[in-house]
N, CA, C and O of each residue as an XYZ file, in Angstrom:
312
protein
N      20.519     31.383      2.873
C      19.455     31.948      2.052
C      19.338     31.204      0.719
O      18.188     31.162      0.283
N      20.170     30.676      0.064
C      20.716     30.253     -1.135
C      19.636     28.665     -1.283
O      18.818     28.254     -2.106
N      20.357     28.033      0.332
C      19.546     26.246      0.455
C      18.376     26.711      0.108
O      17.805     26.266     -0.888
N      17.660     28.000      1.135
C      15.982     27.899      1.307
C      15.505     28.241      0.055
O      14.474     27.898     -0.523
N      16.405     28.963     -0.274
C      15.599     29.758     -2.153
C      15.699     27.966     -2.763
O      14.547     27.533     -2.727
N      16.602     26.945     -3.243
C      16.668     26.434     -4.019
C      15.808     25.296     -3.314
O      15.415     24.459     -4.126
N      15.402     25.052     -1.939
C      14.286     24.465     -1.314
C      12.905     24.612     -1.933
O      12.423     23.858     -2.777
N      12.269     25.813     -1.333
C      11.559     26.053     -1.949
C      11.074     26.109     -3.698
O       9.951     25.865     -4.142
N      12.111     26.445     -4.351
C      11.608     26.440     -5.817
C      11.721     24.970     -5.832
O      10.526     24.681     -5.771
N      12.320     23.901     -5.871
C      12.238     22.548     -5.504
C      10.805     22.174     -5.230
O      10.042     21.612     -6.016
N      10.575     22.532     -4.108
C       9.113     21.744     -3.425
C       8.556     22.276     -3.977
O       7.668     21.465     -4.241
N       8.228     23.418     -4.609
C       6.914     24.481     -5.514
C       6.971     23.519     -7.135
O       5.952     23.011     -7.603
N       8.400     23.416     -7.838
C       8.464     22.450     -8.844
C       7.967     20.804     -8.347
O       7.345     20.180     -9.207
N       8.085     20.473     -7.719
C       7.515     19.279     -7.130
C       5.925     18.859     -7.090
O       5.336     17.896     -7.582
N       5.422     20.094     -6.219
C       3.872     19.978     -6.604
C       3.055     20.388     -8.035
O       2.009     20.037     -8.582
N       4.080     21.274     -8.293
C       3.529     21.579     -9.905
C       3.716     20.377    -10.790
O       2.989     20.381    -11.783
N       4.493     19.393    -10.662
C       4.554     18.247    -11.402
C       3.320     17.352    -10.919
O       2.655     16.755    -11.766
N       3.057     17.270     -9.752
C       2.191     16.632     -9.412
C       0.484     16.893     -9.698
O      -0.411     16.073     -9.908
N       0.447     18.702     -9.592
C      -0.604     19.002     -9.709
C      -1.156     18.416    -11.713
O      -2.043     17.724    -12.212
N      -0.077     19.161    -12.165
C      -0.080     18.443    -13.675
C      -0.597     17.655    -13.827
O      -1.791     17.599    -14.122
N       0.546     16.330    -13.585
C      -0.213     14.643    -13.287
C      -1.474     14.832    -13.056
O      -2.195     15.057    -14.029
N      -2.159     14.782    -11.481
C      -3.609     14.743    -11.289
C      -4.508     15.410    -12.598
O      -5.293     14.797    -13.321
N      -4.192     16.654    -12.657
C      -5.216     17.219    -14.067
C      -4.894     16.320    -14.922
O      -5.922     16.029    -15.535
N      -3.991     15.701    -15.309
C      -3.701     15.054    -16.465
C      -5.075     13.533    -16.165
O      -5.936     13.187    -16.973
N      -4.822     12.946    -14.800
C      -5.287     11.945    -14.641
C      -6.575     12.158    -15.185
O      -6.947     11.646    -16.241
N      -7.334     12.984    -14.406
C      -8.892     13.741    -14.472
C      -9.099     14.176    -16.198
O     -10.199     14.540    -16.615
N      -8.337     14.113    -16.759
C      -8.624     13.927    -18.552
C      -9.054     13.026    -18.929
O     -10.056     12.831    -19.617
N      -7.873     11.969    -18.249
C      -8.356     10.561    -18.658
C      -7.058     10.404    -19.585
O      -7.101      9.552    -20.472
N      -6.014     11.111    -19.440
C      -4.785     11.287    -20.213
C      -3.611     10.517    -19.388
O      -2.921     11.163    -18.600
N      -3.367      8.917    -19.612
C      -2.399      8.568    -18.595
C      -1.083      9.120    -19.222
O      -0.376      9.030    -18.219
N      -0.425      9.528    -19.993
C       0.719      9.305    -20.615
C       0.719     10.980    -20.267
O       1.899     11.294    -20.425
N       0.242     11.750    -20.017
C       0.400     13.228    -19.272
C       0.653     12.942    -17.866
O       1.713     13.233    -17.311
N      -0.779     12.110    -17.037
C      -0.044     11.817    -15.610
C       1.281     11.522    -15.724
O       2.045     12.351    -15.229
N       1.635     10.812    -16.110
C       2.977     10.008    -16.207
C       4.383     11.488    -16.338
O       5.440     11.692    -15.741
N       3.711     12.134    -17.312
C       5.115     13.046    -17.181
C       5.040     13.858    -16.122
O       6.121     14.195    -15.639
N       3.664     14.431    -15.427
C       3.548     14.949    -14.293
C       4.271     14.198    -13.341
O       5.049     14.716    -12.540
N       4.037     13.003    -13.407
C       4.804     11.851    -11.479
C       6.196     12.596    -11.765
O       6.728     13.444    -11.048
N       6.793     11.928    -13.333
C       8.621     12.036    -13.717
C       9.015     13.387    -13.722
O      10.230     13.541    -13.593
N       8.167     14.676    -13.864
C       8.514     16.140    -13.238
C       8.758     16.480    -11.976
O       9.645     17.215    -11.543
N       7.930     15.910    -11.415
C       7.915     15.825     -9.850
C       9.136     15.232     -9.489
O      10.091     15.827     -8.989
N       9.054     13.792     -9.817
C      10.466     12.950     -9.167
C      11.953     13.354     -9.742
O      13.065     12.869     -9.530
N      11.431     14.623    -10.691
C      12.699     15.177    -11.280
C      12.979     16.508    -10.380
O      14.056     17.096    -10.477
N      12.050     16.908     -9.583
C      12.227     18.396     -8.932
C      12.856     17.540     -7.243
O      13.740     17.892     -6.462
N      11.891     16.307     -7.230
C      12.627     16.011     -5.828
C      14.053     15.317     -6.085
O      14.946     15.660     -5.310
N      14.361     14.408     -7.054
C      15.797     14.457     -6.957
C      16.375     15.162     -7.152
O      17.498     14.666     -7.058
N      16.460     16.079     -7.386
C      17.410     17.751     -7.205
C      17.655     18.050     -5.973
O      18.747     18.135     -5.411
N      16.430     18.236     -5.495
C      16.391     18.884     -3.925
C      17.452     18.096     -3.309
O      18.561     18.456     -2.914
N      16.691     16.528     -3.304
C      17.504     15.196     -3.011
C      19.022     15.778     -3.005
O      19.555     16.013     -1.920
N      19.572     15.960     -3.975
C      21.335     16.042     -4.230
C      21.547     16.922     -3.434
O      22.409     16.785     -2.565
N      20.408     18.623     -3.615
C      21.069     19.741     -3.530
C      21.190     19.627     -1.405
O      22.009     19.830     -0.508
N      20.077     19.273     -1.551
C      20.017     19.400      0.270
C      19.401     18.032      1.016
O      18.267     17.551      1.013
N      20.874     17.545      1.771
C      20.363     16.359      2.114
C      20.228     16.230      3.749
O      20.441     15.250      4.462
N      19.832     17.459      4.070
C      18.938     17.706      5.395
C      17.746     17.855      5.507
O      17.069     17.676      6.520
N      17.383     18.221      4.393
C      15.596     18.410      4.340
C      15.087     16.949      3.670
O      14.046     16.910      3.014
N      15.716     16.038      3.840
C      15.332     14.410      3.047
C      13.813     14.788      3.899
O      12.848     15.338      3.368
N      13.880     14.418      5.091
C      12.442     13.985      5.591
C      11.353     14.917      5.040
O      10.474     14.549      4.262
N      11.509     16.256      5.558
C      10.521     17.127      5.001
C       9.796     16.705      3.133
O       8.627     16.522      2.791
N      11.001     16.682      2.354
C      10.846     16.388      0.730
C       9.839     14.761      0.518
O       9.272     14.495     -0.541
N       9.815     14.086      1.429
C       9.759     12.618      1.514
C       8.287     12.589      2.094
O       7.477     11.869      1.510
N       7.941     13.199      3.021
C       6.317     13.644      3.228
C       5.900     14.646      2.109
O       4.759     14.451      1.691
N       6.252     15.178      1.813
C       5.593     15.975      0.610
C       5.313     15.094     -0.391
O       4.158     15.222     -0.798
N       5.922     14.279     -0.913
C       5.838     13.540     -1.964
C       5.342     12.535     -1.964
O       4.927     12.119     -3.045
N       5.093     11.349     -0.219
C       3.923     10.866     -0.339
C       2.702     11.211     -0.266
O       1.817     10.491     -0.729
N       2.480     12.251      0.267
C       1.211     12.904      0.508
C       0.760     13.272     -1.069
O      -0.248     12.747     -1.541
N       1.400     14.008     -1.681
C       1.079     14.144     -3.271
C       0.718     12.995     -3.865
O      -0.269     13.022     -4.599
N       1.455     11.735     -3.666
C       1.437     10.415     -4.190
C       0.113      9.738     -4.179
O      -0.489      9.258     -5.140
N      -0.407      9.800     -2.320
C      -1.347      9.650     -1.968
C      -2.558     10.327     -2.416
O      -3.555      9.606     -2.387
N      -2.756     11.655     -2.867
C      -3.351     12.432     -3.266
C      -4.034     11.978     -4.382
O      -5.220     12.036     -4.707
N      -2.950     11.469     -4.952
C      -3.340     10.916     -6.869
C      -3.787      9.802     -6.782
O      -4.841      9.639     -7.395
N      -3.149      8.415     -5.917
C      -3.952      7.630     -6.089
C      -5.275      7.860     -5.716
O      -6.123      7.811     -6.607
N      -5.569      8.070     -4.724
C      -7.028      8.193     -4.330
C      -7.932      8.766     -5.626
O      -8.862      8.112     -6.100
N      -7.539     10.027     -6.108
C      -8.353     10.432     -7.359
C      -7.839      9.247     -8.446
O      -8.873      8.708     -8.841
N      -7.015      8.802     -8.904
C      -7.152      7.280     -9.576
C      -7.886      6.583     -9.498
O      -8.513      6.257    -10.506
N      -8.186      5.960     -8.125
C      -9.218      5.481     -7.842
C     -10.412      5.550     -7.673
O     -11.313      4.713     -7.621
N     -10.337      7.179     -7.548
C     -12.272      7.373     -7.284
C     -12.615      7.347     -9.234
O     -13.645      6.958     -9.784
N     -11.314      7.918     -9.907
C     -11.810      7.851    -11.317
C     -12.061      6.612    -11.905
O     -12.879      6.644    -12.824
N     -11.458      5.261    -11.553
C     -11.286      4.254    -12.259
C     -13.007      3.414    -11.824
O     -13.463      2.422    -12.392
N     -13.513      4.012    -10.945
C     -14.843      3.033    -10.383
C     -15.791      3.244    -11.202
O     -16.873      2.677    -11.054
C-alpha cells in the first residue's frame, strides 16, 4: 500500500511539474518552463530510487509529457 501511495503522489507530482512548464511555455515564460521540466525530473527521480519496478510505467509517462510540450513549443515558436 505504502509503494502505490508513494507511486502515485510521484506520478501526480510529475505531471504537475509538467503541467506548470507547458503553462509556463504558453506565457512565453522560458525560465518557468524550465523549473516546471526540473520539478518533474525531480518527482520522477524519486519514484526512480523509491520504486525500481515501475521504471517502465514512470518512463512513458514522462515521454509522453515531454512530447506533449514539445509539440506546444513548437506550434508556439511558428
Amino acid at each position: 500500500m505504502r509503494t502505490e501511495l508513494v507511486f502515485y503522489a510521484g506520478t501526480a507530482g510529475a505531471w504537475l511539474g509538467l503541467a506548470f512548464g507547458g503553462w509556463q511555455l504558453l506565457r512565453h515564460n522560458q525560465a518557468g518552463a524550465t523549473q516546471g521540466l526540473l520539478l518533474s525530473a525531480a518527482f520522477i527521480a524519486l519514484l526512480l530510487l523509491r520504486n525500481s519496478r515501475v521504471i517502465g510505467d514512470i518512463w512513458w509517462s514522462a515521454l509522453s509529457g515531454v512530447a506533449l510540450l514539445a509539440v506546444i513549443g513548437v506550434l508556439l515558436t511558428r
